[in-house]
C-alpha positions in Angstrom: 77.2 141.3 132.0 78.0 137.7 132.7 74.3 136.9 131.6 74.8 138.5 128.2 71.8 140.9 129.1 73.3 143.9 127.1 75.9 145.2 124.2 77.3 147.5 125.7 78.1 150.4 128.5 77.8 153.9 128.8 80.3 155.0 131.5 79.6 158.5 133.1 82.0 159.6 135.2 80.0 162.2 137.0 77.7 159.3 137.9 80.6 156.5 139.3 83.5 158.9 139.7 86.7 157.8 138.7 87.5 154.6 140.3 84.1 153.5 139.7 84.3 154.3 136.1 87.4 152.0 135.5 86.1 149.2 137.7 82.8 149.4 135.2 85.4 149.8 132.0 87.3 146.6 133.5 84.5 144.6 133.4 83.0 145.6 130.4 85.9 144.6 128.0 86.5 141.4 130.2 83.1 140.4 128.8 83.9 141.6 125.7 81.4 144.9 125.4 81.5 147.5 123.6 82.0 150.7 126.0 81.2 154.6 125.2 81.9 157.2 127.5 79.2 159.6 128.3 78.5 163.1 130.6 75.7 165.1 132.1 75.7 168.8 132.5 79.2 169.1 133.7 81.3 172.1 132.9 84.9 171.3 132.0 86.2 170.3 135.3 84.0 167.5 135.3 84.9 166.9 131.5 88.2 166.8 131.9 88.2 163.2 133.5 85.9 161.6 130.6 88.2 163.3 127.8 91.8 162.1 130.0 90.1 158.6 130.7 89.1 158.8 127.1 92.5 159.7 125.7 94.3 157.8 128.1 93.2 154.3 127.5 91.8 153.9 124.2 89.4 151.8 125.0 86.1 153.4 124.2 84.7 152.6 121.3 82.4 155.4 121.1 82.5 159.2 122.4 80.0 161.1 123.5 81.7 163.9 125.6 79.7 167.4 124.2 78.0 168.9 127.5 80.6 171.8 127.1 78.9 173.0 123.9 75.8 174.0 125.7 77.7 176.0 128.0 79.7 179.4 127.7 83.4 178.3 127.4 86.6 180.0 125.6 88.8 177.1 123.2 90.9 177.0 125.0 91.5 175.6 129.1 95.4 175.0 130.6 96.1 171.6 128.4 93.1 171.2 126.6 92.1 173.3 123.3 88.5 172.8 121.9 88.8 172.4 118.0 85.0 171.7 117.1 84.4 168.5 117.5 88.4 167.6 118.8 89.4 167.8 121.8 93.6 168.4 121.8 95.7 167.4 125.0 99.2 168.4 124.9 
């Protein structure tokens, strides 16, 4: 980053956990990168985190969070409703 080697940074959670995951986002907008948050295979435990870290700061500047539509899944789990391509917190 402090080389100016890339553009940007795709942050998977399921790969850095969540601690890790902020320490990368930190960094990244200190050195002015664009960030996008990513995911593997996870089911929606493992989503969860990406869409709250998502939600929660506002700093990504691109989303890439669909790994649940490959699985079975209701709309609908405690907080979170699935609206095709939105994900709703209340």
């Amino acid at each position: 980053m402090e080389e100016n080697l890339c553009d940007g940074v795709n942050i998977k959670i399921a790969k850095s956990g969540i601690l890790g995951s902020q320490k990368i986002l930190a960094m990244a907008k200190k050195h002015s990168l664009r960030v996008m948050i990513g995911c593997m295979a996870e089911t929606i435990v493992g989503l969860s985190a990406g869409i709250h870290m998502a939600a929660g700061t506002g700093a990504f500047d691109y989303i890439d969070l669909d790994s649940i539509y490959f699985l079975h899944h209701k709309k609908r789990y405690g907080t979170l409703t699935i609206d095709g391509p939105r994900f709703i917190i209340s």
